[in-house]
Backbone as ProteinMPNN parsed JSONL, in Angstrom:
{"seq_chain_A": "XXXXXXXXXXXXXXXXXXXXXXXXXXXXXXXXXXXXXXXXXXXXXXXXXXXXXXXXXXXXXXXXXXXXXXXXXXXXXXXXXXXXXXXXXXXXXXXXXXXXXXXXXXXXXXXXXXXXXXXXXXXXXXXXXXXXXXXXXXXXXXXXXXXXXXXXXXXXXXXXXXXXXXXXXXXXXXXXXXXXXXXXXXXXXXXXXXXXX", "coords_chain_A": {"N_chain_A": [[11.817, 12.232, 15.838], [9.657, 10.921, 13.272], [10.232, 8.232, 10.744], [13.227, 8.305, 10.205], [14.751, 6.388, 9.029], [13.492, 4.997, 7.214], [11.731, 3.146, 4.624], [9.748, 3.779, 1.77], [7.357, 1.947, 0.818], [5.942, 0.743, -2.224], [3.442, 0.616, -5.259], [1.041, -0.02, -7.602], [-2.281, -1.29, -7.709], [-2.549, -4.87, -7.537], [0.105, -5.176, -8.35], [2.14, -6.577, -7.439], [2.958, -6.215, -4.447], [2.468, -7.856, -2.336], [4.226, -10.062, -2.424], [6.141, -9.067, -2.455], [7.087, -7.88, -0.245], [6.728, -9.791, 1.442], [9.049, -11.451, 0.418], [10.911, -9.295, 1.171], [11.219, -9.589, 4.065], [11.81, -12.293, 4.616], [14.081, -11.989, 3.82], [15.655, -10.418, 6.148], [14.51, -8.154, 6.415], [12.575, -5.21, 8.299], [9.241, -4.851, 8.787], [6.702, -2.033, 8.407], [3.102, -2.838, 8.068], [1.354, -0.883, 5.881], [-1.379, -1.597, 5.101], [-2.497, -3.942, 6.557], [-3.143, -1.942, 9.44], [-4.387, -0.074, 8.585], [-6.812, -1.745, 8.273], [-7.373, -2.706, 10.809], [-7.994, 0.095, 12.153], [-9.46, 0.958, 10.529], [-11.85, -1.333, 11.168], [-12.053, -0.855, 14.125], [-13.104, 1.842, 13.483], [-15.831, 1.309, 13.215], [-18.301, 2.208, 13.68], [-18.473, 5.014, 13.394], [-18.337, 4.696, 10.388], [-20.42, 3.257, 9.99], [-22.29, 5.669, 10.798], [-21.545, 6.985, 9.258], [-22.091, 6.045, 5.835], [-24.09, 3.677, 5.865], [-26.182, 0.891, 8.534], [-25.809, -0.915, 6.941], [-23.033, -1.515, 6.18], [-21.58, -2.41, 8.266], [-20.993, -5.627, 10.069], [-21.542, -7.69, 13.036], [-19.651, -5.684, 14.227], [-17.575, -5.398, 12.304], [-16.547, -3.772, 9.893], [-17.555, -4.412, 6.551], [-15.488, -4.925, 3.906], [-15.327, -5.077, 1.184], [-17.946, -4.19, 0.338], [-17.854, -1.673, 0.532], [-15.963, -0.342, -0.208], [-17.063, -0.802, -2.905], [-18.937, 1.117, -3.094], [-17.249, 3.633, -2.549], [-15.23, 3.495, -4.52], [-16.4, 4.231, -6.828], [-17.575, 6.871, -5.855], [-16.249, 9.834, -5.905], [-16.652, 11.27, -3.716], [-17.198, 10.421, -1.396], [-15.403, 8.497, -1.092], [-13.614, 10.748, -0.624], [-14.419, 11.476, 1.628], [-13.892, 9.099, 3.828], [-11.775, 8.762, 3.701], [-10.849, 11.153, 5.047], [-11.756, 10.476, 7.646], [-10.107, 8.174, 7.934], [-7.434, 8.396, 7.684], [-5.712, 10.608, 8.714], [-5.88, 8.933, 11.423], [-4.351, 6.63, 10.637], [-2.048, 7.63, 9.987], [-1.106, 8.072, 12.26], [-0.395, 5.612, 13.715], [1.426, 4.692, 11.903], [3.444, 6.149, 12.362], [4.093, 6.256, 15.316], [4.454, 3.356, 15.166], [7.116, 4.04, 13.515], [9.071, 5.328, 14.833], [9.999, 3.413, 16.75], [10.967, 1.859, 15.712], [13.463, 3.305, 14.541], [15.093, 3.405, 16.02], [16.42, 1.787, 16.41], [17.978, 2.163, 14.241], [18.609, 1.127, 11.496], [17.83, 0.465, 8.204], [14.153, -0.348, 7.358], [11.129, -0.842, 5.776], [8.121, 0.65, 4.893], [5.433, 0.122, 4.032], [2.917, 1.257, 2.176], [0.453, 1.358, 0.009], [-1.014, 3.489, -0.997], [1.089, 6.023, -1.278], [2.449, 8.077, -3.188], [-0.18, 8.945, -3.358], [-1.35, 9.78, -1.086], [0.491, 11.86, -0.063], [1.112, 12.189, 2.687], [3.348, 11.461, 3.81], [6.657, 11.616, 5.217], [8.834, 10.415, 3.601], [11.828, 9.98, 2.175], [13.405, 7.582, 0.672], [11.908, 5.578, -2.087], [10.606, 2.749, -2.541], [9.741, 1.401, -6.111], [7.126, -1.018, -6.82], [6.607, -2.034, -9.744], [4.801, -3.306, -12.482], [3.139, -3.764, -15.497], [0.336, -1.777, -16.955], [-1.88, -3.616, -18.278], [-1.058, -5.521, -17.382], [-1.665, -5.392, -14.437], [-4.592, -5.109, -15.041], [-5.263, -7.566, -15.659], [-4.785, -9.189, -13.733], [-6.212, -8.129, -11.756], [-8.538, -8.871, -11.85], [-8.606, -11.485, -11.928], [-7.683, -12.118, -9.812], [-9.914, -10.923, -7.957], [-11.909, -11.225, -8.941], [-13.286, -9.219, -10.662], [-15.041, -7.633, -12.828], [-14.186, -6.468, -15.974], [-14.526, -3.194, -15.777], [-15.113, -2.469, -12.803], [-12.99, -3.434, -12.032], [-10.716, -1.619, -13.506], [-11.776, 1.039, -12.455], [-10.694, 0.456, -9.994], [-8.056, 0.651, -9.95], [-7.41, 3.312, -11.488], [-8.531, 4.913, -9.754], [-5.946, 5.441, -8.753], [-2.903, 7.072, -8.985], [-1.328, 6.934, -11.67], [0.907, 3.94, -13.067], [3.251, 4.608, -14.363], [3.902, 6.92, -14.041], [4.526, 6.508, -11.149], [6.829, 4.959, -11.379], [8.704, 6.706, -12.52], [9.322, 8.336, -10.356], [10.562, 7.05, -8.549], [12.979, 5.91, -6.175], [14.134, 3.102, -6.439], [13.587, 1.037, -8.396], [11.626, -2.443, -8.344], [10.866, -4.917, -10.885], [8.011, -6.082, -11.77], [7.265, -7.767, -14.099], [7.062, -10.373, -15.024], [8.176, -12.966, -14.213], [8.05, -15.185, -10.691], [10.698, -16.035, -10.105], [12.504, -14.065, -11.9], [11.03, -11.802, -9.92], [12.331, -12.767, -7.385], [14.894, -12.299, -7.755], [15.264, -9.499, -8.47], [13.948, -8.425, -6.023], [16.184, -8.736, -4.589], [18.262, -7.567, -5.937], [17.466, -5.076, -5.343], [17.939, -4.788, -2.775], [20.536, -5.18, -1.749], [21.306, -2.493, -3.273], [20.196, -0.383, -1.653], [21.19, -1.594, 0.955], [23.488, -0.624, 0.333], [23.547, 1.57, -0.084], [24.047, 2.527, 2.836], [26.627, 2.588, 3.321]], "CA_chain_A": [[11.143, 12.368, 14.543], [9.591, 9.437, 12.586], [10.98, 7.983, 9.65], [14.173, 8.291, 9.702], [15.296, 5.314, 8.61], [11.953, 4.061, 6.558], [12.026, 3.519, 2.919], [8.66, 3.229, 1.559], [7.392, 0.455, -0.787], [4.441, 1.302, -2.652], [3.102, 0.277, -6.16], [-0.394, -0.239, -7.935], [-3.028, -2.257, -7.636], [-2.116, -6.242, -8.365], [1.705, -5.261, -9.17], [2.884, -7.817, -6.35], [3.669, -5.625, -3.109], [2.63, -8.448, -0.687], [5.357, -11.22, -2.552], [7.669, -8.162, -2.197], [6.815, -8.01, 1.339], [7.386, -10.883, 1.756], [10.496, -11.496, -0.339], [11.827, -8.751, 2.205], [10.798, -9.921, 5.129], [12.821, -13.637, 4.641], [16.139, -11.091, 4.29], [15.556, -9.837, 7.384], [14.274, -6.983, 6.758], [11.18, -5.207, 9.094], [8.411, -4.499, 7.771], [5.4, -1.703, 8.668], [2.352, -2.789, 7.01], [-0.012, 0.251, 6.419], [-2.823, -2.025, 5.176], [-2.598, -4.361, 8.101], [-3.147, -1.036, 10.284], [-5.767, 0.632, 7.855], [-7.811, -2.503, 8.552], [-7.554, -2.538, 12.224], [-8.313, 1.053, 12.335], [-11.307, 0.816, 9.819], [-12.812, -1.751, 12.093], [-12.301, 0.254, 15.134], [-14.074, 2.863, 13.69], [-17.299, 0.842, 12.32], [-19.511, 3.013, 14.783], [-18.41, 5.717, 12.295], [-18.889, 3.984, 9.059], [-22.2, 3.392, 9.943], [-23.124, 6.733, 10.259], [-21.421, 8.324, 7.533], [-22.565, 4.83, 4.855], [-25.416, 2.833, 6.762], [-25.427, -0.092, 9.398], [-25.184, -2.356, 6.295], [-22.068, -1.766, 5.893], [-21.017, -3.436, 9.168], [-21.531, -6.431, 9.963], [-20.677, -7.969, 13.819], [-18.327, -5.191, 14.863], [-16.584, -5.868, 11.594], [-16.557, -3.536, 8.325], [-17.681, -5.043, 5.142], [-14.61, -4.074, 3.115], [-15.547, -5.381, -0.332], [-18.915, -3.166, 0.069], [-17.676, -0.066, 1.382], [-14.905, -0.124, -1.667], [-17.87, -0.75, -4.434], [-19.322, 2.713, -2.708], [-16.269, 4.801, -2.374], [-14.077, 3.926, -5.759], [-17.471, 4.861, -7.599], [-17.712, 7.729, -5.509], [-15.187, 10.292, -5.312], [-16.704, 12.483, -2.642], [-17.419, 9.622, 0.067], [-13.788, 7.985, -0.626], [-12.853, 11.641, 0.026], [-14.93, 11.231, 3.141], [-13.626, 8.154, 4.069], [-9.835, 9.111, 3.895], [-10.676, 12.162, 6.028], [-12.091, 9.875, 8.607], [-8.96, 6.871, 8.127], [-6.285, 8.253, 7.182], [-4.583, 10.643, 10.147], [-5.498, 7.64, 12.853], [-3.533, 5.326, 10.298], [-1.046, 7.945, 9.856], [-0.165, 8.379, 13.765], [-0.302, 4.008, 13.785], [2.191, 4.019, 11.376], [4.379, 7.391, 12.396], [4.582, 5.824, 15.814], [5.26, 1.937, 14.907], [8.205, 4.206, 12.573], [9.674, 5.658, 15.625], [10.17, 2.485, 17.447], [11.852, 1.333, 14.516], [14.21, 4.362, 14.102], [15.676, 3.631, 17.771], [17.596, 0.48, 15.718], [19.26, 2.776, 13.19], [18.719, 0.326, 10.038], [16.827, 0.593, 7.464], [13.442, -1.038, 7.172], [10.286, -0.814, 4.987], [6.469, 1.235, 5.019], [4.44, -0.744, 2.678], [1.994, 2.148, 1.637], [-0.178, 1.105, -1.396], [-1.292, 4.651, -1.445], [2.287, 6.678, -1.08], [2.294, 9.418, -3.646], [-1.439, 9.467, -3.662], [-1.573, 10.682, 0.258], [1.496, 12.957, -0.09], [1.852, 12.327, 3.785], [4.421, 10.758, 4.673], [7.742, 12.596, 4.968], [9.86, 9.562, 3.581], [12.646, 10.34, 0.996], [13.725, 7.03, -0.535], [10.578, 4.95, -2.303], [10.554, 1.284, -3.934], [8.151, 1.039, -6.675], [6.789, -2.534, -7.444], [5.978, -2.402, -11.049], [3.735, -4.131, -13.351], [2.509, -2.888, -16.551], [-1.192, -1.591, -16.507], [-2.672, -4.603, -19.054], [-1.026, -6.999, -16.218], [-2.574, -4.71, -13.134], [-5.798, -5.066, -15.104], [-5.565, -8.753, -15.59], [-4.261, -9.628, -12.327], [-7.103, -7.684, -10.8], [-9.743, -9.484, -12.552], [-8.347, -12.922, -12.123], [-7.68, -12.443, -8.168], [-10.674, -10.266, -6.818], [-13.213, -11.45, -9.359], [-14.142, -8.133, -10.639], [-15.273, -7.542, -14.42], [-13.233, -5.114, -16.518], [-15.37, -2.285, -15.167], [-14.571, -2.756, -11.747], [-11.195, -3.502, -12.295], [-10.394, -0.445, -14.3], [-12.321, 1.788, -11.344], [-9.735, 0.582, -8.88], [-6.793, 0.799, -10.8], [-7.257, 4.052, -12.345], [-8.643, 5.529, -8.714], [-4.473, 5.501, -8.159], [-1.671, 7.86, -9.7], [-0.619, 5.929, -12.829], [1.644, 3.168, -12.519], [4.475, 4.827, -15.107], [4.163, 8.145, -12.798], [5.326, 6.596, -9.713], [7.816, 4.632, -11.855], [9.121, 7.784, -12.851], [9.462, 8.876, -9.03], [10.714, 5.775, -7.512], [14.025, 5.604, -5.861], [14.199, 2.027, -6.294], [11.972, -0.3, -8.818], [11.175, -3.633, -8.606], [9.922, -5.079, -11.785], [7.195, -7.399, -11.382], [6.579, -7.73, -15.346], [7.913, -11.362, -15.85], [7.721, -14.494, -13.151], [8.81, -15.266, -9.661], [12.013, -16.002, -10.131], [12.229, -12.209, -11.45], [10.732, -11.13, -8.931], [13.091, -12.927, -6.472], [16.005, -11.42, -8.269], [14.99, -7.926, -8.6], [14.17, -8.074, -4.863], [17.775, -8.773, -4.102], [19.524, -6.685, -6.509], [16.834, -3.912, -5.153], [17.973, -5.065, -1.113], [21.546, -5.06, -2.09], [21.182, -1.261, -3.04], [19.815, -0.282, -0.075], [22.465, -1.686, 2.164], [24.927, -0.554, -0.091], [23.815, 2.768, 0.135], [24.343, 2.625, 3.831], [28.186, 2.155, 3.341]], "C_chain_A": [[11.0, 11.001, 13.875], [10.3, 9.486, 11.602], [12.407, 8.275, 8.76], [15.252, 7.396, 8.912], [14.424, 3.845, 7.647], [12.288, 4.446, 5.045], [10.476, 3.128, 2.499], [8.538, 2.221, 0.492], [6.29, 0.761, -0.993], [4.486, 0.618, -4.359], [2.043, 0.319, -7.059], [-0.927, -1.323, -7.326], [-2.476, -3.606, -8.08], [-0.312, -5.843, -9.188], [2.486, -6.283, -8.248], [3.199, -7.687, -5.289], [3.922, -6.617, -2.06], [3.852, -9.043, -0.826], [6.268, -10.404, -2.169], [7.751, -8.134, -0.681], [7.635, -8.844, 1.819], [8.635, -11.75, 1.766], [11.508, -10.66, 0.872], [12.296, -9.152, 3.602], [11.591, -11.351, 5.84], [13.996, -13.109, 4.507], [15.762, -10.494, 5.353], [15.147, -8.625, 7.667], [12.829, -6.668, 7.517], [9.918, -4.721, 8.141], [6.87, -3.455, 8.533], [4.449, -2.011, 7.737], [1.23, -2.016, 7.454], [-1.411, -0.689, 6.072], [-3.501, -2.831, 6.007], [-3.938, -3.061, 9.145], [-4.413, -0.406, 9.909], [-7.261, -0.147, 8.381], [-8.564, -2.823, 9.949], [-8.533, -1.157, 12.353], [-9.831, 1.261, 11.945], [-12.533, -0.067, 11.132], [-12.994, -1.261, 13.265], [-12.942, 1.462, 15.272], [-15.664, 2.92, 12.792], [-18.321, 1.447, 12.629], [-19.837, 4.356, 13.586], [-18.427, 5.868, 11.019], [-20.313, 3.542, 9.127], [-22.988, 4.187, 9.632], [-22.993, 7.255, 9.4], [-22.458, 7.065, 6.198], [-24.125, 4.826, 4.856], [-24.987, 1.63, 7.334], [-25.405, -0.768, 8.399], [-24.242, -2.797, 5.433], [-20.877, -2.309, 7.06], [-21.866, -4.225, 9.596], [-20.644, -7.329, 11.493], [-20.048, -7.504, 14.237], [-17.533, -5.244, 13.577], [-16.49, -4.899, 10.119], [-16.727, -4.052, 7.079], [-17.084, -4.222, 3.835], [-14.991, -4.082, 1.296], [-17.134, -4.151, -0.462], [-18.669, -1.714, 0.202], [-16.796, 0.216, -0.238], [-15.717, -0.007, -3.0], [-18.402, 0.549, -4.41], [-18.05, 4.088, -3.195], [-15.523, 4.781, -3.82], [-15.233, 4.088, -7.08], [-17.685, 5.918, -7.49], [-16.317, 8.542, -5.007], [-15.454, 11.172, -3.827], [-16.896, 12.035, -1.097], [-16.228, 8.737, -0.126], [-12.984, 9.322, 0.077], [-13.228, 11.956, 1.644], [-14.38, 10.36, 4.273], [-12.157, 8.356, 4.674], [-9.998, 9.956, 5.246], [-10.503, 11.558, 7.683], [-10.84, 8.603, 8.913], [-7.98, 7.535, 8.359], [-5.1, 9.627, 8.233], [-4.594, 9.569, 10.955], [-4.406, 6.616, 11.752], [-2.228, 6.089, 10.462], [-0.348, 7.882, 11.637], [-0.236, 6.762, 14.308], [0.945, 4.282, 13.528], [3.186, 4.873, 11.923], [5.146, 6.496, 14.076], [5.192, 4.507, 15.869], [7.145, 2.571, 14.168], [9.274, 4.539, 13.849], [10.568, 4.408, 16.635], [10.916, 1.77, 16.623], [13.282, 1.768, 14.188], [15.295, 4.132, 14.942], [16.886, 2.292, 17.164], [18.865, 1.154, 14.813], [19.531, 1.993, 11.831], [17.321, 0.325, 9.58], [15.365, -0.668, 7.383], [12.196, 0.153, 6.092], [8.654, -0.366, 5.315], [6.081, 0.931, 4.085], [3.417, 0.367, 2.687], [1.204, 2.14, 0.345], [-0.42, 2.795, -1.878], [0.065, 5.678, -1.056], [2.277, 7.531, -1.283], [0.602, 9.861, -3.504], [-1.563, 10.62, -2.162], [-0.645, 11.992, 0.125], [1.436, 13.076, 1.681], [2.577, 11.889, 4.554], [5.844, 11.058, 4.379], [9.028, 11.634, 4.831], [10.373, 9.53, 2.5], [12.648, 9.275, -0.281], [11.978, 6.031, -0.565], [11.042, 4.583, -3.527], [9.071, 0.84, -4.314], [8.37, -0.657, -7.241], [6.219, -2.054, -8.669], [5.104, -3.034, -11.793], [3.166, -3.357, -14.598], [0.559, -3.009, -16.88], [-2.19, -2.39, -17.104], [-2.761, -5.611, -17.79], [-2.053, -6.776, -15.146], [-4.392, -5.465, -13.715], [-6.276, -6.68, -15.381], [-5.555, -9.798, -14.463], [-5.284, -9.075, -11.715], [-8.607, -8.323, -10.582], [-9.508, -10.944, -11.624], [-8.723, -12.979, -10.022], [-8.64, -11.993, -7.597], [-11.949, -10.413, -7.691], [-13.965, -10.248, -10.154], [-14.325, -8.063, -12.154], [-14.385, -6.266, -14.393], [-13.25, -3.83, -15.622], [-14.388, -1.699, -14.102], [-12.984, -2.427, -11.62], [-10.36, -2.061, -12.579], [-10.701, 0.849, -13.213], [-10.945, 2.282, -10.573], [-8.473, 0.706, -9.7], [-6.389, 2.375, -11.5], [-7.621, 5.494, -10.98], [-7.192, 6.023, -7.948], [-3.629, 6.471, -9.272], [-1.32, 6.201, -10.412], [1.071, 5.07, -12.542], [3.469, 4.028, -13.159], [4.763, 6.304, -14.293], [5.072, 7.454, -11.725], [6.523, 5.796, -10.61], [8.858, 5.524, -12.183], [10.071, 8.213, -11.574], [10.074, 8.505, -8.029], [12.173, 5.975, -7.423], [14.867, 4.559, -6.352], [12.925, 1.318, -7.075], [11.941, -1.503, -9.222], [10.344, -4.017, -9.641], [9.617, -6.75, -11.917], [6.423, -7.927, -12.929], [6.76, -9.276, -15.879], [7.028, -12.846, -15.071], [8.28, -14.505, -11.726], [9.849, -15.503, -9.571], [12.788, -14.879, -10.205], [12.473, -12.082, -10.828], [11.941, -11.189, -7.615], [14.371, -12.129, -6.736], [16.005, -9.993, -8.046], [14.849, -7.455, -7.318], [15.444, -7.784, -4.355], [18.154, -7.856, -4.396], [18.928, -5.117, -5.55], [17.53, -3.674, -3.465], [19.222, -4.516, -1.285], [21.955, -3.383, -2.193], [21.094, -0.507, -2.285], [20.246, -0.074, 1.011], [23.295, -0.882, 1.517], [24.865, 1.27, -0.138], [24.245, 3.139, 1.494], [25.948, 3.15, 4.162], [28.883, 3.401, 3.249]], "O_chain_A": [[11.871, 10.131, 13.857], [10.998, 10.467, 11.345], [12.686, 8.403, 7.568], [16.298, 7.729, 8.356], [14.564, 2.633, 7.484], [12.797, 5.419, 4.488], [10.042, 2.081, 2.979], [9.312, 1.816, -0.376], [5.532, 1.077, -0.076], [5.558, 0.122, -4.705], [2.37, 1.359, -7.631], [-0.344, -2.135, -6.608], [-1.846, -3.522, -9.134], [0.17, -6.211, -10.259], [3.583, -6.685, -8.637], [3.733, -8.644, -4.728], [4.831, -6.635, -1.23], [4.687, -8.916, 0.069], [7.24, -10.841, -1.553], [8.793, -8.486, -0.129], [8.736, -8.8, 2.369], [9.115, -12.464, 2.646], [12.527, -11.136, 1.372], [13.415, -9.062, 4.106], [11.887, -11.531, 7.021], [14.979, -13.653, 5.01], [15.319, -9.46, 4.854], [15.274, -8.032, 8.738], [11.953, -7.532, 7.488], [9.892, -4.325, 6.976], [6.024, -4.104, 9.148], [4.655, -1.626, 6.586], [0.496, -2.068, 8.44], [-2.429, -0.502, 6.738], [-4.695, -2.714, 6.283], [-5.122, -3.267, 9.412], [-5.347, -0.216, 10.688], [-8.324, 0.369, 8.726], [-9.744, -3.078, 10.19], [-9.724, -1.301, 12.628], [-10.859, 1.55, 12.558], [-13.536, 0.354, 11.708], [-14.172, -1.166, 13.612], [-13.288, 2.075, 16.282], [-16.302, 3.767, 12.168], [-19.332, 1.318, 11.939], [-20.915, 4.644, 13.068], [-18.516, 6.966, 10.471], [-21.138, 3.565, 8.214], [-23.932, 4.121, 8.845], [-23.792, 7.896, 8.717], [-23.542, 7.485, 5.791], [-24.996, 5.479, 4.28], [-23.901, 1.127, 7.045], [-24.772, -1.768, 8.736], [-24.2, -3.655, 4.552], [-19.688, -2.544, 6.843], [-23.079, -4.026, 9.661], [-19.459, -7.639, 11.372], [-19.323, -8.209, 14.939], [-16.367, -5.059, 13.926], [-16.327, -5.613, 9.13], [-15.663, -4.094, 6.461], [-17.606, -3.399, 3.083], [-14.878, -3.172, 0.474], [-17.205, -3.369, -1.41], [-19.438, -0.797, -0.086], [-17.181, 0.947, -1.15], [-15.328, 0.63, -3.979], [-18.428, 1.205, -5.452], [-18.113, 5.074, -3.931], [-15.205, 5.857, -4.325], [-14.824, 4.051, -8.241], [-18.02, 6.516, -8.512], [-15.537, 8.182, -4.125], [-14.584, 11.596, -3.067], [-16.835, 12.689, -0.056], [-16.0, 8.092, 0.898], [-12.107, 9.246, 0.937], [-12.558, 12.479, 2.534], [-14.371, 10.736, 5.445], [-11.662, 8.143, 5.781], [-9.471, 9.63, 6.31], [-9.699, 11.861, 8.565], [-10.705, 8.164, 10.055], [-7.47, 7.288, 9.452], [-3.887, 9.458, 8.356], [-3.509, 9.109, 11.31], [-3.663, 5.836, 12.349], [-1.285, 5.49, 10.979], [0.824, 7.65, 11.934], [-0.107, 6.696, 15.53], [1.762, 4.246, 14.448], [4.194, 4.175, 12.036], [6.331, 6.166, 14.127], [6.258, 4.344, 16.462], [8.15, 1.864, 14.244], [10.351, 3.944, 13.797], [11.671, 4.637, 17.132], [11.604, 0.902, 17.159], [14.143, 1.021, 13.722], [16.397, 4.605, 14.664], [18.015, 2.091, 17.612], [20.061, 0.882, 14.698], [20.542, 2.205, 11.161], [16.22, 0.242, 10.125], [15.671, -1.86, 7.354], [12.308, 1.343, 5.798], [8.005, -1.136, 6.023], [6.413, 1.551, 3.075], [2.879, 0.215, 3.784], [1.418, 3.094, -0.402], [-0.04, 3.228, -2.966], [-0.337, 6.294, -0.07], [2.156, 8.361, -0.381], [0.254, 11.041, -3.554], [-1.781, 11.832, -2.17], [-1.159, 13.106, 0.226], [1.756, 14.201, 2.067], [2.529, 11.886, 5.784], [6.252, 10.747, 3.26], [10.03, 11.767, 5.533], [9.669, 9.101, 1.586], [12.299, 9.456, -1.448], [11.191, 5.836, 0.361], [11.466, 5.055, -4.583], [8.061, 0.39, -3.772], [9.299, -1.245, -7.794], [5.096, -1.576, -8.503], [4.328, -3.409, -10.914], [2.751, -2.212, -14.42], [-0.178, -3.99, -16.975], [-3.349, -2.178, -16.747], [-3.711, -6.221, -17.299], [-2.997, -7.521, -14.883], [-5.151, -6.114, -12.996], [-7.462, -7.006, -15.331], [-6.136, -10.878, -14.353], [-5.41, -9.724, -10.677], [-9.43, -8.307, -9.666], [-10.282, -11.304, -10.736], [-9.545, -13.558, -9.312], [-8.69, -12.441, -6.451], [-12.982, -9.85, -7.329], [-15.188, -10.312, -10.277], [-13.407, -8.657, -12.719], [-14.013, -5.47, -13.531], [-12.316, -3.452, -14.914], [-13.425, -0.94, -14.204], [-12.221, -1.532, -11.258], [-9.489, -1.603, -11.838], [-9.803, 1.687, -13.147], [-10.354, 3.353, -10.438], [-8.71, 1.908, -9.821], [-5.269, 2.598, -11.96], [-7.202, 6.647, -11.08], [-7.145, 6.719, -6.934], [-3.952, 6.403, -10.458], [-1.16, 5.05, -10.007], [2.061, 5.533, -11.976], [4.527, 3.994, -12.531], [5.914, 6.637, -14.013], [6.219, 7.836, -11.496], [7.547, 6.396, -10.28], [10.0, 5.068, -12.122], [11.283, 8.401, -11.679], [10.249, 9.086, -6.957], [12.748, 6.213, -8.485], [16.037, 4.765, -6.675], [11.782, 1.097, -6.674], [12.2, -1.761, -10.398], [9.17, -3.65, -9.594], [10.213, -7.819, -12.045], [5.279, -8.381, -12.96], [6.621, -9.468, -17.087], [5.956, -13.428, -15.239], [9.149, -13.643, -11.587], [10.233, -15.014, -8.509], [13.535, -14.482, -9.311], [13.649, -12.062, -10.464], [12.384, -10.214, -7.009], [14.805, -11.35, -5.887], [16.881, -9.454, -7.369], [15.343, -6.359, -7.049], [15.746, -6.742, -3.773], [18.503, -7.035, -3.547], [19.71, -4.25, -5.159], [17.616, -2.541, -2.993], [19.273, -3.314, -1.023], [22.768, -2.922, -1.391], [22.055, 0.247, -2.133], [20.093, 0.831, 1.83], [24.022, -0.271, 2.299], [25.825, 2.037, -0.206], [24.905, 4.177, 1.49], [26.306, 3.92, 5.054], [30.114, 3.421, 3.24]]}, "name": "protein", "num_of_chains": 1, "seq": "XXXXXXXXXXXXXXXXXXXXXXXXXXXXXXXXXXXXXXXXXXXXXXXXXXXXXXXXXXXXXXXXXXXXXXXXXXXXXXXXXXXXXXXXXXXXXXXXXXXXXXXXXXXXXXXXXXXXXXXXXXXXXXXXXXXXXXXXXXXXXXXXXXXXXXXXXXXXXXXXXXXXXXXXXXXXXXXXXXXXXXXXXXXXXXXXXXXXX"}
């Protein structure tokens, strides 16, 4: 059985997941990344984004992610299309990368941006990255260029940030600076193990 030993990490939009990632990743911990996998997968199935979209949304063999996203988080009924078509092949990526993982017996990490939103993944404990939804919406702007609008789309296309805060096993709060952040990772790692004990 997968995930026996997976803790998920999930968050909003622009709350910091990758630094957390990353932050984990220098303690030794493993790391599945579902958006890695999503992306692979997406491009593997550009044949099929063609037809459902049009070809000019690939480009080379390659998905044109920034276009496909201005379509779908405008549209709820072709993101719900979209998922149908992604989101078991990502799930049996990630279910088996979890298994191969499990065979160690220590805990590691499923980066899932979308966590509670899917509701499929049968993994108990879950660390929320934080951020408060002014930051999300300023941080979203600043890094991906997008006017308010935009911004607000993707951000609001997700279960609210104080929901999964609510829900979270474990939360990292990304409301401050990196230094924070580095901290809060720890104390959050520290937990973790210490539940092991």
């Amino acid at each position: 059985m997968s995930f026996k030993y997976a803790i998920a990490l999930t968050g909003g939009i622009a709350t910091g997941k990758s630094t957390v990632v990353k932050l984990f990743r220098e303690k030794g911990f493993r790391v599945i990344d579902a958006d890695k996998i999503a992306h692979e997968v997406l491009d593997a199935q550009h044949r099929e984004i063609a037809e459902m979209f049009s070809k000019d949304f690939v480009k080379e063999g390659k998905v044109d992610r920034k276009l496909l996203g201005s379509i779908v988080f405008s549209d709820p009924e072709k993101r719900k299309a979209l998922e149908g078509l992604l989101h078991p092949l990502i799930y049996d990526r990630i279910a088996e990368a979890s298994e191969k993982l499990d065979k160690r017996a220590e805990p590691y990490l499923v980066d899932i941006p979308l966590f509670y939103e899917g509701g499929r993944y049968a993994i108990e404990k879950v660390v929320v990255v934080y951020a408060r939804k002014e930051q999300q919406l300023e941080r979203v702007m600043q890094r991906d260029g997008y006017d308010k609008k935009e911004a607000l789309a993707r951000i609001e296309s997700q279960i609210d940030i104080e929901e999964k805060r609510k829900n979270a096993s474990y939360v990292i709060n990304n409301s401050t600076n990196l230094k924070d952040l580095a901290y809060e990772t720890e104390r959050v790692k520290e937990a973790i193990l210490g539940a092991l004990l």
